[in-house]
C-alpha positions, 0 to 999 in steps of 0.5 A: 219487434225484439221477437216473432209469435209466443218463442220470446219465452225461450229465454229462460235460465239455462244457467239455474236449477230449473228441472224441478218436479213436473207441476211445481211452481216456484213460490214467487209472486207472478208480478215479481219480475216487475219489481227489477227496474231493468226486466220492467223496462224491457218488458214495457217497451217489449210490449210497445214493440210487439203491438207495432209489430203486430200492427205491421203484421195487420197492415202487410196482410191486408195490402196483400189482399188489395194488391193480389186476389190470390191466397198463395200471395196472401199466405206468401206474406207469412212466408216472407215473414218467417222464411228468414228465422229458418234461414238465419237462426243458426248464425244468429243463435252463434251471434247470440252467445259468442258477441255482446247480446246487447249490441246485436239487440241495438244494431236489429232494432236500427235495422228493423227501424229502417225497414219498417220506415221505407216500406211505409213511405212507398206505401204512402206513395202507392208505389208498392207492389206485391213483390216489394211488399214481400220483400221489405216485409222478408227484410223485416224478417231478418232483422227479427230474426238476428234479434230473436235468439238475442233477446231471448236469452237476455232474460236471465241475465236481468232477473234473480234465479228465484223469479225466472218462472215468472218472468217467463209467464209475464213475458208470455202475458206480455206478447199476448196483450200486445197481440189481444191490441195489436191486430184490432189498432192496426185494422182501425188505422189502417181503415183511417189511414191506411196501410202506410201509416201502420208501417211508420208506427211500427218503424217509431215504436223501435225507437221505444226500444233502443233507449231502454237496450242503449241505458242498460250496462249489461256485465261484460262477461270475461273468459279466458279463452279466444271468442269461437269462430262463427262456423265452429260455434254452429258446430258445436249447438248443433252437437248439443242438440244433437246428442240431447233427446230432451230437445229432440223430442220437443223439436218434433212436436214443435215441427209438426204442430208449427207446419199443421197449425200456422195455416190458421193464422196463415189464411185467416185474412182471406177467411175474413175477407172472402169468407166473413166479408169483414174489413181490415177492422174485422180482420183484427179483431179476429187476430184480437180474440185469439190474443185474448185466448192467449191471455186467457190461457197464461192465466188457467196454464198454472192451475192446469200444470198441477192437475195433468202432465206436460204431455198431456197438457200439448195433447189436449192443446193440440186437439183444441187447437184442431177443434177450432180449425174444424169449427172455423170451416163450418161457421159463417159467423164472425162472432162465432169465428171470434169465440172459435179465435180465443179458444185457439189462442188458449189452445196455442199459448199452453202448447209453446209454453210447454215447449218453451218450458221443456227447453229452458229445463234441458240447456245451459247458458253456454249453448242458450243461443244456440239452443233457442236458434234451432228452436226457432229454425224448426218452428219458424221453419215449419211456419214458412214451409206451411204458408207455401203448401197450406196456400196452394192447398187453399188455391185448389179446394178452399180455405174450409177443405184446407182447415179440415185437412189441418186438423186431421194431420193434427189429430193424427199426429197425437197419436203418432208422437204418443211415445215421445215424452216431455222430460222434465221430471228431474232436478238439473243444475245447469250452473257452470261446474269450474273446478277443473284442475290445472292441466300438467303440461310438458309444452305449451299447445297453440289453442288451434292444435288438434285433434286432441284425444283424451283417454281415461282408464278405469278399474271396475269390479266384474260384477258391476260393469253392466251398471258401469257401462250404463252409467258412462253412456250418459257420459258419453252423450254428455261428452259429446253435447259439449264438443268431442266429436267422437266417444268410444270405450274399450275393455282390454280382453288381457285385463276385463275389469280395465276399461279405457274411455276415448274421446276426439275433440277438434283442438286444444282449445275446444278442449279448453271450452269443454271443460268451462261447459261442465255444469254441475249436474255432468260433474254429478254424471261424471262423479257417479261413472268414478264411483265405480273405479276400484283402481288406486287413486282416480282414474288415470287421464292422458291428453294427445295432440296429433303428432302433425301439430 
């Protein structure tokens, strides 16, 4: 499937003004997307994907349950599913933004294809095991999760600007109708058919995929500087993410919420079978309603963004979300279970859209890839970590006793991330700034000499270098997200009013990146810090390389 659960949203328009007012909407049709041959494309075989996906989803859950009676084998399949994200998000994400996003799409779909189609043949031969079924489904898992930061970050390449909110909500709808029809076919085919046959569906839907990747002349995007090296651009998103508390804090809802929620959908087909005492086909149902939820809430999400805050609206859905793990332990019911189901799917589809909306506002293309990789490292991560624990939980006081104890951790989490605020109330234009002027050299560095230091001298009137100091710290933090390892500045005691700002990069070339990094909204950072230089002319800026080189 080009990607896991409801993250596929993350690609979104780093490259564009996205920060608007918190609660406003662009005026654009929510259709509109649509009208872009290659968005529809995408977007059609996307959800022809996901409901094969899904099915496969269906069918590993409930080979389990024939395979092993225990529930840590059962939760052990979310595990194998979601365990190669954490594993490989950050290499992906790296791939993402330093190859061609459409050939790494291409050679994960062939990848995926061959899997899927190997797990269904020795299924239909009844030779599978429960640990070859984990590790195919895990082999899955890595082709999904190379895919993932991929696909996301396709989506503002193929649509204008102006319609980049709805295509993020369409791809949101997308997901969720695969998964309202996903679950429930893939609990009829596999009671006609069986397991097997719901594997080789999901190996013949990747086949719908690449057709539309292999037609699509994506721009090759030119630069002038060397690709990065694969350790090095891990490096440097884990330095913007680092020194962004935008992402850090949706990073720690994200954790929390993925590691106490998963273990819904994570023992759901034991609470089916054991509990309910439904088939594969009641099984999917169950995950059918909570897709229609999910529907549901895409549809009320806008009406509700104008009336509370994002805060408030991932405090709401949280306690929902906990609501219904509580109900889900008491009800014997399998229509009630469905209706808890759907309030959870709403519930869940307003949380990580809140996430997904607060990310696409705080990254630039450059770090696009990198940025949804560690997105998916913290959620995917707490989702397989959670399968694990929640399991054995399980195996010891019960699917009930293990939903009930989910939702108190969510509850209280509420209140513990309470001053941890979604930033998302400022106009941030995150467009490439490219109107560096052309460095003055006496030599001609090699791209790998480094480190490089770079000093630039202020003058500052003594009345205001409180203000002064403030408004270079952002400068700092910002230096710092787009490649110098260190940042430091300095008032010379002989001359207070002249300060010295330093900052360490690894080497030339990264310097190079640096400034191709610059967004016009850290050249708005960048122009507020000058305006408090008094000094002739602008600030004096010198380059060092080390004396080694």
């Amino acid at each position: 499937m080009p990607a896991e659960l409801d993250t596929k949203v993350l690609g979104k328009s780093p490259d564009s003004s996205l920060g608007m007012a918190d609660g406003q909407t662009p005026e654009v049709s929510a259709w509109s997307p649509l009208g872009e041959p290659i968005f529809r494309a995408l977007w059609i075989v996307s959800v022809t994907s996901n409901i094969g996906s899904l099915m496969q989803n269906v069918g590993a859950a409930w080979l389990m349950t024939t395979l092993s009676a225990s529930p840590l084998m059962v939760s052990l399949v979310q595990t194998a599913t979601n365990l190669p994200v954490f594993l490989l998000a950050l290499p992906a994400g790296a791939l993402a933004d330093v190859f061609d996003r459409r050939r790494i799409l291409l050679l994960t779909q062939l990848w995926m294809l061959a899997v899927a189609a190997i797990l269904g043949i020795i299924t239909l031969l009844e030779v599978t095991t429960p640990w070859a079924l984990l590790g195919l489904t895990f082999l899955l898992g890595i082709g999904a999760a190379v895919n993932a930061p991929a696909w996301q970050a396709i989506v503002p390449e193929v649509v204008p600007r102006p319609k980049l909110f709805a295509a993020v909500a369409l791809d949101s709808v997308g997901f969720n109708l695969a998964r309202a029809v996903g679950p429930a076919l893939g609990g009829l085919v596999v009671a006609a058919a069986g397991p097997g046959v719901v594997f080789l569906v999901n190996a013949f839907s990747f086949l719908v995929v690449i057709p539309a990747l292999y037609v699509w002349k994506r721009p090759v995007q030119k630069s002038t500087l060397p690709p990065e090296h694969m350790f090095g651009a891990i490096l440097a998103g884990a330095r913007y993410v680092r020194h962004s508390s935008r992402l850090t804090v949706v990073f720690l809802h994200a954790a929390i919420f993925s590691f106490f929620g998963s273990s819904l959908l994570a023992l759901l087909p034991f609470l089916a079978q054991q509990i309910l005492g439904l088939g594969s086909i009641g099984y999917g149902l169950l995950l059918g309603a909570f897709g229609v939820g999910a529907i549901i809430g895409a549809v009320i999400l806008p009406r509700v963004r104008k009336r509370v805050s994002l805060d408030s609206l991932v405090r709401i859905g949280i306690l929902f979300f906990a609501a219904g793990m509580v109900a889900s332990a008491h009800l014997k019911s399998s229509l009630g279970t469905a209706g808890v189901m759907m309030l959870a799917g709403a519930a869940w589809l307003m949380i990580l859209s809140s996430f997904n909306t607060s990310i696409q506002v705080a990254v630039p293309s450059w770090v696009r890839g990198r940025a949804i990789a560690f997105y998916l490292l913290t959620f995917f991560g707490g989702m397989a970590g959670a399968g694990f624990f929640w399991g054995e939980v399980a195996e010891i006081f019960g699917v009930p006793v293990t939903f009930l104890a989910a939702a108190a951790g969510l509850s209280i989490s509420v209140l513990a991330t309470w001053r941890y605020r979604f930033k998302t109330d400022k106009q941030r234009d995150l467009t490439p700034s490219r109107d560096w002027p052309e460095h003055i050299l006496g030599i001609d560095p090699h791209p790998e000499s480094g480190p490089v230091l770079v000093t630039v001298e202020y003058h500052i009137e003594r009345e205001k270098w409180r203000e002064f100091t403030k408004a270079i710290s952002s400068l700092g933090r910002m230096r710092r997200r787009t490649g110098a390892r260190r940042w430091d500045l300095f008032q010379d005691p002989a001359d207070p009013s002249r300060y010295v700002e330093t900052f360490l990069i690894e080497s030339w070339v990264e310097h190079l990146r640096q400034h191709e990094r610059f967004t016009v909204r850290d050249r708005q950072v960048l122009e507020d810090v000058r305006s408090f230089h008094v000094g002739s002319g602008d600030p004096f800026v010198s380059h060092f390389i080390h004396a080694d080189n």
